[in-house]
ROPAKE-879543 format. One line per 5 residues: number of its first residue (from 1); for each residue z, x, y of N, C-alpha, C. Coordinates in Angstrom, 3 decimals. Atoms other than C-alpha are relative to their C-alpha. Layout:
N
NUM = Z,X,Y,Z,X,Y,Z,X,Y ~ ... $
end
This chain:
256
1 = 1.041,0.927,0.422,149.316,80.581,62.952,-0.299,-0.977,1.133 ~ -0.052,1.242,-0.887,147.674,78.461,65.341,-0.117,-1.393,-0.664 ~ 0.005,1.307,0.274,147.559,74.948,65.994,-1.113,-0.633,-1.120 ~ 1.419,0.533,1.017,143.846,74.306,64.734,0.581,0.534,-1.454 ~ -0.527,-0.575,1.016,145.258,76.228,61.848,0.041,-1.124,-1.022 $
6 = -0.823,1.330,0.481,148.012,74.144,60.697,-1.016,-1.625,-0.099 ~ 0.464,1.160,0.440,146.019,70.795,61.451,-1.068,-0.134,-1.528 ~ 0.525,0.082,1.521,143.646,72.133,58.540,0.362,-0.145,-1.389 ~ -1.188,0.341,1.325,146.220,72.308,56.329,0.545,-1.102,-0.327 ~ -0.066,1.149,0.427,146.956,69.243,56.637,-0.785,-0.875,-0.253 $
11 = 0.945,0.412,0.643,144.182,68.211,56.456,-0.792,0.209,-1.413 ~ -0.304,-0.826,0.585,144.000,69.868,53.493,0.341,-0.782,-1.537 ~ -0.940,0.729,0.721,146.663,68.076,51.903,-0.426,-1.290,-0.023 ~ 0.472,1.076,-0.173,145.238,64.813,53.060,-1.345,-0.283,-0.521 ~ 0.714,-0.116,0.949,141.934,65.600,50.912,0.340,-0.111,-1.222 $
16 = -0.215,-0.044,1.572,143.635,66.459,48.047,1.024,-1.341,-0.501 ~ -0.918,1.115,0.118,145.468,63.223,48.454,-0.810,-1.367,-0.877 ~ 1.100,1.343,-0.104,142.356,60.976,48.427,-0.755,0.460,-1.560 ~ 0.276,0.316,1.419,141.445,62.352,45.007,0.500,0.191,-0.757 ~ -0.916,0.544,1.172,143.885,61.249,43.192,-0.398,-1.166,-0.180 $
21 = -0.061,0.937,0.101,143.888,58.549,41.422,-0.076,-1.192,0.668 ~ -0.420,0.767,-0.729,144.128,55.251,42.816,0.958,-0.403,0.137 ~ -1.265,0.631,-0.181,147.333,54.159,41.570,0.826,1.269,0.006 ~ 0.025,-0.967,-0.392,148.145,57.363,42.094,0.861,0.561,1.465 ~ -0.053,-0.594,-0.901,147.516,58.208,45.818,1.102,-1.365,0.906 $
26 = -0.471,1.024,-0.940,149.242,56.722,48.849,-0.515,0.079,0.921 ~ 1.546,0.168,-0.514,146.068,56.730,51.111,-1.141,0.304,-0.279 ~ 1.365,-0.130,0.305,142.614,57.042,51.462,-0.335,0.957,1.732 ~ 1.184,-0.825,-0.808,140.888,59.877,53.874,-0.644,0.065,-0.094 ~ 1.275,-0.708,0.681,137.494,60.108,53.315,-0.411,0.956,0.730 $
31 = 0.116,-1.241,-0.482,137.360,62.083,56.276,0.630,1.763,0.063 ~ -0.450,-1.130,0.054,139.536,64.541,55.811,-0.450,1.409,-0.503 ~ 1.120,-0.744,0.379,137.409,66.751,53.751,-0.710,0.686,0.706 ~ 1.415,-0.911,-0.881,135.310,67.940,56.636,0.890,0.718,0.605 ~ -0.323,-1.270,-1.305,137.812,69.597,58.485,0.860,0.807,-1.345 $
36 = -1.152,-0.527,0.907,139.959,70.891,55.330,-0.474,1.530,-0.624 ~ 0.228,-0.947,0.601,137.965,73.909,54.674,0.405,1.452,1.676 ~ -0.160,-0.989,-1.305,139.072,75.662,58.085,1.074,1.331,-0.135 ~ -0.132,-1.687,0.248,140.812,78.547,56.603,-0.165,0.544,-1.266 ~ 0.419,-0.186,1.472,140.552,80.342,53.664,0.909,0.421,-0.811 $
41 = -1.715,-0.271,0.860,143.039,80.740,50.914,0.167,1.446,0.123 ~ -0.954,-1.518,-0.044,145.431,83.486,50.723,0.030,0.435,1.575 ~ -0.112,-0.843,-1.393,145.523,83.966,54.892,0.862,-0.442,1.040 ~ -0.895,0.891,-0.266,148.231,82.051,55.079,0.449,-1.022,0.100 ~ 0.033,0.864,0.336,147.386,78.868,54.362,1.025,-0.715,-1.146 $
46 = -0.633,0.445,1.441,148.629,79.211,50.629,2.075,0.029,0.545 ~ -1.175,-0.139,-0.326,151.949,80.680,52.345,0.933,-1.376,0.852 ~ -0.557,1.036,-0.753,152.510,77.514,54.969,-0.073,-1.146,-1.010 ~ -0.109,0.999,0.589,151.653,75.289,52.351,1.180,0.131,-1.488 ~ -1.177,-0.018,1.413,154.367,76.813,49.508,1.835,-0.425,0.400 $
51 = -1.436,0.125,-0.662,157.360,75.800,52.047,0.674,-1.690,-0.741 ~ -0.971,0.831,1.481,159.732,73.494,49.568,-0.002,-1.497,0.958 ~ 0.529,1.585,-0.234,158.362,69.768,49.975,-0.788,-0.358,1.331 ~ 1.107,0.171,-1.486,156.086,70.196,53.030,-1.555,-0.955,-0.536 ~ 1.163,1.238,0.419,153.177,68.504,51.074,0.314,-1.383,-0.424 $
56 = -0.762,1.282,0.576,155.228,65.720,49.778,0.176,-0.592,1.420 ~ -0.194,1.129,-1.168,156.358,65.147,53.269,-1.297,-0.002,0.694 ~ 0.777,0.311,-0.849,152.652,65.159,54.820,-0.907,-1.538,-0.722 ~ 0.288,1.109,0.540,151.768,62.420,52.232,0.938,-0.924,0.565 ~ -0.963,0.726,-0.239,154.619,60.588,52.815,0.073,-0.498,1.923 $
61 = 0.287,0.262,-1.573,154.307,60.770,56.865,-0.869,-0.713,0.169 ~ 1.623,0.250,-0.485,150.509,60.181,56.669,0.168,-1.490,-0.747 ~ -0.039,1.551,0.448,151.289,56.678,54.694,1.331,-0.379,0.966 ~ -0.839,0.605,-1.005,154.290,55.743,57.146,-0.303,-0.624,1.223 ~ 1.321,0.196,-1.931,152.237,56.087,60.432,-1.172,-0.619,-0.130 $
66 = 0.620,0.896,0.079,149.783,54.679,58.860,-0.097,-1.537,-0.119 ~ -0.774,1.180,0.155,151.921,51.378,57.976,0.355,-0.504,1.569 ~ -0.604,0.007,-1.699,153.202,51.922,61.838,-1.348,-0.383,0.700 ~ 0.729,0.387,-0.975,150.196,51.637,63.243,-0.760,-1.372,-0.292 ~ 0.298,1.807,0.649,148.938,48.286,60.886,1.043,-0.613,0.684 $
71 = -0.619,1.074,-0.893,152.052,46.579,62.182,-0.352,-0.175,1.338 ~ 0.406,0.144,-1.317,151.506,47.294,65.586,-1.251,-1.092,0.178 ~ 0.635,0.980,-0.734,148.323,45.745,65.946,-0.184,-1.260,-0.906 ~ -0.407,1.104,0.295,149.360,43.159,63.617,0.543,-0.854,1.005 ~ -0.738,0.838,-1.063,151.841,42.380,66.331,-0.987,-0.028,1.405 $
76 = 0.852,0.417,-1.129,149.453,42.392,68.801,0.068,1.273,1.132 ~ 0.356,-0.695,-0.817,149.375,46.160,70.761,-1.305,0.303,-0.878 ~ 1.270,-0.080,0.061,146.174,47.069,71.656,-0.523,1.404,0.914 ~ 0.116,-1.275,-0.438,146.703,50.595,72.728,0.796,0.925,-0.535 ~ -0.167,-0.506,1.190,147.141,53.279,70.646,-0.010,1.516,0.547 $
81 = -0.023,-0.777,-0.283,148.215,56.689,71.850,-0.075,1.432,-0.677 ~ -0.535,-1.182,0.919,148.033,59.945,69.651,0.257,1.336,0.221 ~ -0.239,-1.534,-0.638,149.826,62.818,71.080,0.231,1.197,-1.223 ~ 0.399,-1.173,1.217,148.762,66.205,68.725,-0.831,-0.912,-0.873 ~ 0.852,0.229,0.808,145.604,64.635,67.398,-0.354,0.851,-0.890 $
86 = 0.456,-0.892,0.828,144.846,67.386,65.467,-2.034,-0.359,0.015 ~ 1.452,0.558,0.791,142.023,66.356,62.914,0.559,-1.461,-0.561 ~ -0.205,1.160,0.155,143.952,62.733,62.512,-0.885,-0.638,0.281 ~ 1.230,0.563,-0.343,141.356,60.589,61.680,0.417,-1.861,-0.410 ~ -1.129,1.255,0.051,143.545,57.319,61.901,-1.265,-1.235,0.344 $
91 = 0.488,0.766,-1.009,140.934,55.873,64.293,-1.387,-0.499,-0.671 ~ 1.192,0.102,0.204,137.804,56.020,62.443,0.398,-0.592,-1.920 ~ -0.395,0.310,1.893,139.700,55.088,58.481,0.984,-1.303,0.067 ~ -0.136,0.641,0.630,141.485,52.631,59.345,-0.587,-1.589,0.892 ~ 0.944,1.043,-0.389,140.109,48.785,59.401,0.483,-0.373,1.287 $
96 = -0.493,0.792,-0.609,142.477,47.153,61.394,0.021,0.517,2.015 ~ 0.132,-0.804,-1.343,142.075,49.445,64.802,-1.489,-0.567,0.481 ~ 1.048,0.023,-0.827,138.420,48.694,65.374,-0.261,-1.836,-0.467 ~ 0.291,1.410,0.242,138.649,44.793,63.916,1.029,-0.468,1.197 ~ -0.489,0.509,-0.525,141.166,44.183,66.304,0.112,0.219,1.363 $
101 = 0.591,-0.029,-1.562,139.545,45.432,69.643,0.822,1.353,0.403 ~ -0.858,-0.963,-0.356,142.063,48.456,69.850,-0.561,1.165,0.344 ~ 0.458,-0.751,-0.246,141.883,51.246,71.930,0.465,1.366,-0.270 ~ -0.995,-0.536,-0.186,142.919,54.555,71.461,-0.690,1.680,0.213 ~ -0.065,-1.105,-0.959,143.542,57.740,73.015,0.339,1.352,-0.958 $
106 = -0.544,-0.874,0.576,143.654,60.731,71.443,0.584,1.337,0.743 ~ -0.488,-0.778,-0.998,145.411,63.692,73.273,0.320,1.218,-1.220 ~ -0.447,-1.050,0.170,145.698,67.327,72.376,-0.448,1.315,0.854 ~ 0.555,-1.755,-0.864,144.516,71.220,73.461,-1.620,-0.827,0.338 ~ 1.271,0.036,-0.367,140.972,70.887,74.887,-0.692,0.589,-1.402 $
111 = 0.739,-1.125,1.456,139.824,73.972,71.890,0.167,-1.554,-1.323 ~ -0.471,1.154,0.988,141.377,71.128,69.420,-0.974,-0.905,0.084 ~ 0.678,1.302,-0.182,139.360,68.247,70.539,-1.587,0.884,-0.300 ~ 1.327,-0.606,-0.651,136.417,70.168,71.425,-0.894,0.398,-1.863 ~ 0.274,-0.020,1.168,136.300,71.256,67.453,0.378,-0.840,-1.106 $
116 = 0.246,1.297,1.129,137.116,68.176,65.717,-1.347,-0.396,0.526 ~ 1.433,1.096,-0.207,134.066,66.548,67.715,-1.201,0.746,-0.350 ~ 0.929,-0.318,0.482,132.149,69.339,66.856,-0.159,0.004,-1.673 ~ -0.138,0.807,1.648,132.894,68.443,63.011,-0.767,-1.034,-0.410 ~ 0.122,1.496,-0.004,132.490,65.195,63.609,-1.777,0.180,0.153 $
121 = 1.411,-0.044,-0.345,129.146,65.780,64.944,-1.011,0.798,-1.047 ~ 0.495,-0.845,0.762,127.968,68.172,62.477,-0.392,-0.796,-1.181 ~ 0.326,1.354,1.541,128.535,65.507,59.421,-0.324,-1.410,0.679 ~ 0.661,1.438,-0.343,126.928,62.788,61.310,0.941,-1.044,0.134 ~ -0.782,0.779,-0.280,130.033,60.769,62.119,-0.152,-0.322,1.299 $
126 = 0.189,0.578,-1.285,129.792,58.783,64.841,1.075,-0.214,0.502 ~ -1.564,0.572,-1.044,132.993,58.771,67.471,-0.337,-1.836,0.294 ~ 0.231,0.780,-0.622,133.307,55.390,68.007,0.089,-0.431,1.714 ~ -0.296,-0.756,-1.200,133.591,54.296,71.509,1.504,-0.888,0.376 ~ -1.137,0.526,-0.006,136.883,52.609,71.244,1.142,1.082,0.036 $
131 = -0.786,-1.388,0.181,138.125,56.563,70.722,-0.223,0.598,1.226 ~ -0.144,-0.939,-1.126,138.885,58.426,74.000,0.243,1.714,-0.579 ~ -0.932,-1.762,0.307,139.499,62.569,73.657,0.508,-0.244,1.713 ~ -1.139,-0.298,-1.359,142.565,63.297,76.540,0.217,1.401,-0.438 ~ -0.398,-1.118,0.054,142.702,67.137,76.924,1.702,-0.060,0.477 $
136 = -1.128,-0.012,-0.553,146.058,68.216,77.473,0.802,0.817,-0.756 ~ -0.882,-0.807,0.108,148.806,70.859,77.136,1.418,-0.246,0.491 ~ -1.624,1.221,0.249,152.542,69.313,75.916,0.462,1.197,1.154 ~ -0.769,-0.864,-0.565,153.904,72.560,77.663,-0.133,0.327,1.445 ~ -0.346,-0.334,-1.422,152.623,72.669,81.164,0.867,-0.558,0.857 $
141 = -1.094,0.360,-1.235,154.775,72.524,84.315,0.247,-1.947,-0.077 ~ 0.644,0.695,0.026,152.532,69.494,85.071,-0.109,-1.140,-1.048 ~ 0.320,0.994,1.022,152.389,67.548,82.073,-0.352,-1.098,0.171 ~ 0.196,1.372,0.354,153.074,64.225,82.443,-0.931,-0.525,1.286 ~ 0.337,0.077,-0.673,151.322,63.980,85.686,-1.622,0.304,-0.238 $
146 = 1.517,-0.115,0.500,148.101,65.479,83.863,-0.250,-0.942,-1.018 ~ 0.539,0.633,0.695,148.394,63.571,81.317,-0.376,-1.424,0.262 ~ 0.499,1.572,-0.112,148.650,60.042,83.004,-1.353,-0.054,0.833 ~ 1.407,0.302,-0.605,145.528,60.871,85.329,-1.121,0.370,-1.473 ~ 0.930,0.167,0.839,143.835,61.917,82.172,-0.485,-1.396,-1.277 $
151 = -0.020,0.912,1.098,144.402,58.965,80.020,-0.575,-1.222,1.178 ~ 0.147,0.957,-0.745,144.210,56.912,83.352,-2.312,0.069,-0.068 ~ 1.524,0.098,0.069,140.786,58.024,83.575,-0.786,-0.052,-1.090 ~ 0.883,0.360,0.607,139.504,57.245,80.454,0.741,-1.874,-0.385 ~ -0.788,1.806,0.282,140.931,53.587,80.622,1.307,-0.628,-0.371 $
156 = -1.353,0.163,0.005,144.458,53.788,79.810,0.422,-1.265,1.108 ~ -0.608,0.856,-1.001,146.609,50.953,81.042,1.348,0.445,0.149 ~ -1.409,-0.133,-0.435,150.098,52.121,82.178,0.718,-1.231,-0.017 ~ -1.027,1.205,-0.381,152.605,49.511,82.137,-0.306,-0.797,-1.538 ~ 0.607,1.043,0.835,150.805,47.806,78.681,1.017,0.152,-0.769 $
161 = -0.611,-0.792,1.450,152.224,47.764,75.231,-0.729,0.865,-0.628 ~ 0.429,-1.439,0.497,151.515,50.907,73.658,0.586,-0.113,-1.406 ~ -0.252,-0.365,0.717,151.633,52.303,70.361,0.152,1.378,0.005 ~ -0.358,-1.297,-0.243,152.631,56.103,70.432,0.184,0.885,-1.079 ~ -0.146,-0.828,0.633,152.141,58.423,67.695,0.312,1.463,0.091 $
166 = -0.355,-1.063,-0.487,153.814,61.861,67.638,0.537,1.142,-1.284 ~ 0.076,-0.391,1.156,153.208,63.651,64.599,-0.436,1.492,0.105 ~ -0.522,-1.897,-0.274,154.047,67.669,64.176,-0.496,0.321,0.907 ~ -0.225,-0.522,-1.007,154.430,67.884,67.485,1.228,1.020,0.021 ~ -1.689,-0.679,-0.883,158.145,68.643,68.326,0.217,1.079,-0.623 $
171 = -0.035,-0.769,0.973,158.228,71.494,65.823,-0.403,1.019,1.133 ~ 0.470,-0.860,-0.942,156.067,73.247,69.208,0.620,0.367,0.825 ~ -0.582,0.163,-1.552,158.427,72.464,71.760,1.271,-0.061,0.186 ~ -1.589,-0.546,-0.494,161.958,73.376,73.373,0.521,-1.451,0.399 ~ -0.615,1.316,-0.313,164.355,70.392,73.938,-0.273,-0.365,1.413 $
176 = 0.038,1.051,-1.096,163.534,69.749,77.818,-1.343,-0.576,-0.640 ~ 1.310,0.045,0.287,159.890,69.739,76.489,-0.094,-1.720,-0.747 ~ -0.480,1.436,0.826,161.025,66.627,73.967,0.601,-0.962,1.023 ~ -0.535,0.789,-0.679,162.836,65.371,76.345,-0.729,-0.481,0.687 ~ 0.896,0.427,-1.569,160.534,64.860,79.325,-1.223,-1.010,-0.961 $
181 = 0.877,1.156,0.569,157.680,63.468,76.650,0.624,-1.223,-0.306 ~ 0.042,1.772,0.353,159.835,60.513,75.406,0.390,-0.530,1.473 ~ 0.003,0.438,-0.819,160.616,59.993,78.685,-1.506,-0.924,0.885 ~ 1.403,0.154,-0.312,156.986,59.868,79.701,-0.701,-1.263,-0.798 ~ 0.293,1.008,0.803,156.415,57.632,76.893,0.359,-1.206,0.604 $
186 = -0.641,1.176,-0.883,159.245,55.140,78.232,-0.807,-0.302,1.068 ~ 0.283,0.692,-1.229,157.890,55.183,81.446,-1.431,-0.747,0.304 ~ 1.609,0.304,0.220,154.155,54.724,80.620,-0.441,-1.626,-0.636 ~ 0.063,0.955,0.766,154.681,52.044,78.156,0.982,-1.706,0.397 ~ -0.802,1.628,-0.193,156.053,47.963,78.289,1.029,0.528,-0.858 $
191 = -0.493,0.259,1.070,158.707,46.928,76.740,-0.216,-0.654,-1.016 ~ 1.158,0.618,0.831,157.837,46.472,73.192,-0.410,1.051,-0.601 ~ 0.819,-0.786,0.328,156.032,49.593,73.164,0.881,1.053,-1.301 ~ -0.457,-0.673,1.295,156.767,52.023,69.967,-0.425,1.758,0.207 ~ 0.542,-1.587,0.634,156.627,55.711,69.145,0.706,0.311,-1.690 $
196 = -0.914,-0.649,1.708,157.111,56.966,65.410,-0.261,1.609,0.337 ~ 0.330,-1.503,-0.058,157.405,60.948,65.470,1.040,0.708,-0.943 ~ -0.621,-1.083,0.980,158.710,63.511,62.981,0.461,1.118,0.075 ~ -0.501,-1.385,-0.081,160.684,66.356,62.670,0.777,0.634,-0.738 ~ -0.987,-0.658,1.502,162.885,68.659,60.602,1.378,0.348,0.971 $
201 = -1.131,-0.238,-0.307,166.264,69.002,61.019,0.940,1.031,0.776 ~ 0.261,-1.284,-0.396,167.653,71.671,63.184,1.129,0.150,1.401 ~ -1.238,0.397,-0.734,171.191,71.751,64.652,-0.259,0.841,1.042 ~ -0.067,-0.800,-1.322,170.444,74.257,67.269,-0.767,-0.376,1.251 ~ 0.467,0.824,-1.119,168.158,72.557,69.033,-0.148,-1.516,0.016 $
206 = -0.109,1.568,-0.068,169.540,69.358,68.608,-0.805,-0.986,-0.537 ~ 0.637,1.120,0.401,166.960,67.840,66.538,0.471,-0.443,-1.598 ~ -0.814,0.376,1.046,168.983,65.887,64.278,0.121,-1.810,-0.047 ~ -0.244,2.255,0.237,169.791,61.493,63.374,0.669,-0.165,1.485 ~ -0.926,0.238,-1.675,172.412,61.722,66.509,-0.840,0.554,0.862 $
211 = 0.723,-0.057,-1.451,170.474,63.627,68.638,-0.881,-0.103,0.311 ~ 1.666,0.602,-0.176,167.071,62.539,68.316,0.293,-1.392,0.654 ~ -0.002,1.600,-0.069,168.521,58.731,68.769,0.802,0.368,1.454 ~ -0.500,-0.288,-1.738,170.665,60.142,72.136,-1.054,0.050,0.958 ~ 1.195,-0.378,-1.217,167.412,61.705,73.698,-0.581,-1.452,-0.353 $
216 = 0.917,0.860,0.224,165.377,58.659,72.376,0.471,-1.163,1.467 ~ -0.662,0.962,-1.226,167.845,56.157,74.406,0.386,0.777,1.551 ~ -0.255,-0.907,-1.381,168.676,58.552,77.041,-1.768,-0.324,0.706 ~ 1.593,0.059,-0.512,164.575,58.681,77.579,-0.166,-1.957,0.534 ~ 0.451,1.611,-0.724,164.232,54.553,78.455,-0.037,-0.663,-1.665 $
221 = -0.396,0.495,1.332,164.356,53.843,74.634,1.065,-1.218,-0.591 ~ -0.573,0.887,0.165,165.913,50.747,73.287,0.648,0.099,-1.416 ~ 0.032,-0.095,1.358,166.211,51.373,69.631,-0.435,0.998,-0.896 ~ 0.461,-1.107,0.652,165.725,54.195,66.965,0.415,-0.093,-1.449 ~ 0.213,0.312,1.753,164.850,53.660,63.132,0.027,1.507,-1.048 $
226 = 0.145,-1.937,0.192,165.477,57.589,61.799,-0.013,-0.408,-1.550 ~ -0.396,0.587,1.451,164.874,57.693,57.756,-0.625,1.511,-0.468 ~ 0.782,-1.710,0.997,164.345,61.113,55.642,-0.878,-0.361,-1.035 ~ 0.894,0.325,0.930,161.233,61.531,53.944,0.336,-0.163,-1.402 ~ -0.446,-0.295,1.166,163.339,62.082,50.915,0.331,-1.531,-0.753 $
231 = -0.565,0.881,0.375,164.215,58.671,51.046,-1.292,-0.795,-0.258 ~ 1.579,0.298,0.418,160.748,57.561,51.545,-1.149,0.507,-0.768 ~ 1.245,-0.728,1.387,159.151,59.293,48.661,1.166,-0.895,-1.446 ~ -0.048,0.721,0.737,161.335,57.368,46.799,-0.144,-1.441,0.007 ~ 0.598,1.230,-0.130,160.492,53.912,48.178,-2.155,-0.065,-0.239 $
236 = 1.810,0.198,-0.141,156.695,55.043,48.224,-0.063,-0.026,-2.033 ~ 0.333,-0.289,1.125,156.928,56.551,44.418,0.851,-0.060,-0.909 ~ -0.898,0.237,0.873,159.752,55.365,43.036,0.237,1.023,-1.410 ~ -0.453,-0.968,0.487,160.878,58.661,42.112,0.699,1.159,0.724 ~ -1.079,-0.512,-0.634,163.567,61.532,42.901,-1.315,1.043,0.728 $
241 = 0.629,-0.754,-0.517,161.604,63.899,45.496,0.619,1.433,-0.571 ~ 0.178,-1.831,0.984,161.002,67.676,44.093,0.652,0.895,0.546 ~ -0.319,-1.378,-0.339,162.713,69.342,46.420,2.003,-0.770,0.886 ~ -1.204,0.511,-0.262,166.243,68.941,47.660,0.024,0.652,1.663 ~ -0.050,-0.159,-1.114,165.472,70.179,51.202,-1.153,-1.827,0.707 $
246 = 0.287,0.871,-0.328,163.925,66.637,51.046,0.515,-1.177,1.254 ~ -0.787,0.690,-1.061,166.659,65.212,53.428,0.136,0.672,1.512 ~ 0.200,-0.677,-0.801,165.782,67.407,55.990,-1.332,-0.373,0.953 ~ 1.063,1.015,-0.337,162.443,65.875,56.672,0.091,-1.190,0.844 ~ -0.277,1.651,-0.308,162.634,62.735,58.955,-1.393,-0.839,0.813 $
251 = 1.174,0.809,-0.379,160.690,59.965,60.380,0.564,-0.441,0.819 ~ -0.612,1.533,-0.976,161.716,57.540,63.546,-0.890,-0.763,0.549 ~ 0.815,0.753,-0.651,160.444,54.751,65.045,1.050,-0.137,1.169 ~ -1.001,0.906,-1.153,162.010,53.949,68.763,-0.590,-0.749,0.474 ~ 0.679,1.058,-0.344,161.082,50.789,70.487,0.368,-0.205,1.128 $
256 = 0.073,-0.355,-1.694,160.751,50.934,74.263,0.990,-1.565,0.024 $
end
């Protein structure tokens, strides 16, 4: 399944979120809808989406990061990174990003970008211009070296405080691959600066509470907040989550 794939699916999930109820849901997409019809049931969609609490945890993520990125520019960053934009439409839903002068960067495949904006464009949404697209491929040689002239050149400040989103990424990528991005992060960002990113549990390649928080500090990292969605579906809905592979799920925040 490719990438564009998957982001439909979650997007997907993030439609069928927004009509629920109000007291109900735990956000609001209104965009999501436009990109959520990008495959068609039964072609594997229905199959990636029957995996035991994967929709629970994209609600549950998609209100976390969304909380993550309100504090931030509560506290005052004013740069806003999103590595695997998908169809995350963070930038254009929520208030506090374009009331508070914030800039932000979105980064994924070129094909990726290239067909959200043609979405976007299709239903008359207007990119704002506070939204950058950063082509870019987590896996080349090259990476971080493409990615800082690409971000550099659409206005990126190196050295600032940053906000750093990193949402079903690592799920793509081999442990130097993880490794070298939070590094990249560290080095890009002040101190101060934040990344929240997610992942599932997975002793073989080390992505686990200990060794996510080793690489995190090993990378220039100061701090690492790790919490299973399982735990946060019961602070969001004050109720036991449906699936007992719920603790498997996680969330972190590290703080440069």
């Amino acid at each position: 399944m490719k990438v564009t794939d998957t982001a439909a699916i979650i997007a997907r999930v993030r439609a069928e979120e927004s009509e629920l109820p109000p007291e109900a849901r735990l956000f609001v997409d209104p965009f999501a809808r436009l990109f959520a019809g990008g495959l068609e049931r039964g072609d594997g969609a229905d199959q990636f989406g029957a995996v035991p609490f994967l929709r629970e945890a994209i609600r549950v993520r998609t209100k976390f990061i969304d909380d993550f990125v309100r504090r931030g520019t509560a506290d005052g960053i004013r740069q806003i990174v999103i590595l695997g934009a998908g169809f995350d439409c963070r930038a254009l839903r929520l208030e506090e990003i374009a009331t508070t002068g914030s800039w932000v960067y979105e980064v994924d495949f070129a094909e990726q970008l290239a067909t959200k904006r043609a979405v976007l464009d299709t239903a008359a949404v207007p990119i704002p211009k506070f939204v950058r697209f950063v082509p870019c491929d987590f896996t080349a040689d090259n990476f971080e070296s493409l990615l800082s002239v690409g971000l550099a050149g659409e206005g990126f400040s190196a050295g600032a405080l940053t906000l750093f989103t990193w949402e079903g990424v690592i799920s793509y990528l081999n442990p130097s691959e993880i490794d070298r991005t939070l590094r990249w992060m560290a080095s890009v960002g002040a101190p101060g600066s934040r990344v929240v990113f997610n992942y599932s549990i997975n002793n073989l390649s080390g992505t686990d509470p200990d060794g996510m928080s080793s690489r995190a500090k090993a990378a220039g990292f100061s701090s690492v907040d790790d919490r299973s969605l399982g735990s946060l579906y019961r602070e969001y809905l004050t109720a036991e989550p449906p699936s007992d592979v719920a603790e498997l799920f996680r969330l972190a925040v590290s703080v440069r």
